[in-house]
N, C-alpha and C positions, 0 to 999 in steps of 0.2 A: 479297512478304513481305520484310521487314527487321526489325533488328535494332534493338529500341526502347532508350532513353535508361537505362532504368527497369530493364532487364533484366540492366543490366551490374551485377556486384556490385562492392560498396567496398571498396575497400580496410583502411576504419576496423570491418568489419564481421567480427569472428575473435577467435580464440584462440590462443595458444600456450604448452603447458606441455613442462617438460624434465622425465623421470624420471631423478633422480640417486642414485646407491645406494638404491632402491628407495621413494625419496620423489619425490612431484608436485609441482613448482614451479613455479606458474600465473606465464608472463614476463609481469606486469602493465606492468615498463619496457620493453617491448621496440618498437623503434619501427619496425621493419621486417624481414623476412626473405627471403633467395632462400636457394634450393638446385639445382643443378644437377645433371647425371647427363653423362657428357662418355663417348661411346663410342669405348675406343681400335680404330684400323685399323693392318691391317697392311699396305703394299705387295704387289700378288703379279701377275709377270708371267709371260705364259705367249706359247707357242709361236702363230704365226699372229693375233696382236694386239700391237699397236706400242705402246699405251695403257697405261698402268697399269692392273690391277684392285684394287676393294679387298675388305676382309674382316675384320669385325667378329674384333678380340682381345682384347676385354673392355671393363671399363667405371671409373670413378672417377668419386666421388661429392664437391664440395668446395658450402661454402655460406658464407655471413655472414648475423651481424643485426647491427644498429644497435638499441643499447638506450641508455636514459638511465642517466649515469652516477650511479648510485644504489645500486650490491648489488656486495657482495663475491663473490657466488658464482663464477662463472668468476675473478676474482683468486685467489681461495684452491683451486681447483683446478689452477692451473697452480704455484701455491710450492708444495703437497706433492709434484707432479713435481722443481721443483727442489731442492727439500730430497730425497726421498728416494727419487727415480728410481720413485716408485708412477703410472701413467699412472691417468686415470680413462675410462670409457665411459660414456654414456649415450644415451637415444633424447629426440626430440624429438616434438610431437605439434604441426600445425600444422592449425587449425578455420577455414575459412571457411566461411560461416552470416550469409549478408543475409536475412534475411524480407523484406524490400523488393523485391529483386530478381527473385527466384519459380526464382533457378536450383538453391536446394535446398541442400544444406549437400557440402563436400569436406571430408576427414579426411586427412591422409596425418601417417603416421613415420616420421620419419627414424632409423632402426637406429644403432647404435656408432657414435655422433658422438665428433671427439675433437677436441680444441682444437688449432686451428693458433700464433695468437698471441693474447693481449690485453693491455688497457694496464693497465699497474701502478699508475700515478698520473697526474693530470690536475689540471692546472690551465689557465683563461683568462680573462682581466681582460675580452675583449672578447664573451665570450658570455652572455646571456642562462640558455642553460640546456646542461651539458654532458652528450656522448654520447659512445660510443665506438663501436667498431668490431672484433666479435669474429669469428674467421675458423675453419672449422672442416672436415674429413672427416667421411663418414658410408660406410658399406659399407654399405646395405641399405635396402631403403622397403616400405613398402606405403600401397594405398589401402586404406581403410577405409572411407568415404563417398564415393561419385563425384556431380558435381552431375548434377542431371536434364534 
């Protein structure tokens, strides 16, 4: 048994919407995303081993997308922090869903995401079409659909 061509899902095959102040914002620009979960360790050496041990001390959650530069919305989320020191929160919903592939749909959200950086203004003479690159935290996930 292996691992057919057909099985594997696309990449082009999903969704992603952001819940911000309690509105759905389907990221139609959005051209890509990771998120990560990075579990911190502690050092901990003990008596009768020379070795380091480790030992799970929590966890931090950082991610990006790559969206076309098209939408205000994370721009004007970061000036009302600058202007008026108000941070914003929101969760992220991210849908992978190939029918083609037969592995079934995954859901997962990303809980109190909060913007690390994004670009204020862009321009380039030499691109075709621009994007940017938005960096972000999240404290929390769940699945909600696991593939099959």
């Amino acid at each position: 048994m292996f691992l057919k061509a057909e099985q594997i899902v696309s990449g082009q095959a999903g969704r992603a919407y952001a819940n911000i102040d309690g509105r759905n914002q389907e990221l139609l620009y959005l051209k890509s995303i990771d998120a990560t979960v990075t579990k911190r360790k502690t050092a901990v050496r003990t008596l009768g081993h020379t070795g380091d041990q480790y030992k799970a001390a929590g966890w931090s959650g950082k991610g990006k997308m790559v969206i076309y530069y098209m939408t205000t919305l994370f721009r004007e989320q970061m000036l009302q922090y600058m202007k008026s020191g108000k941070d914003s929160y929101f969760d992220i919903v991210v849908i992978n869903e190939d029918d083609n592939a037969g592995a079934g749909r995954q859901t997962v959200v990303l809980k109190n995401c909060n913007l690390d950086s994004v670009v204020l203004a862009k321009l380039n003479v030499e691109a075709d079409n621009l994007d940017e690159e938005v960096s972000f935290t999240f404290d929390g996930a769940e699945i909600l659909d696991s593939f099959s």
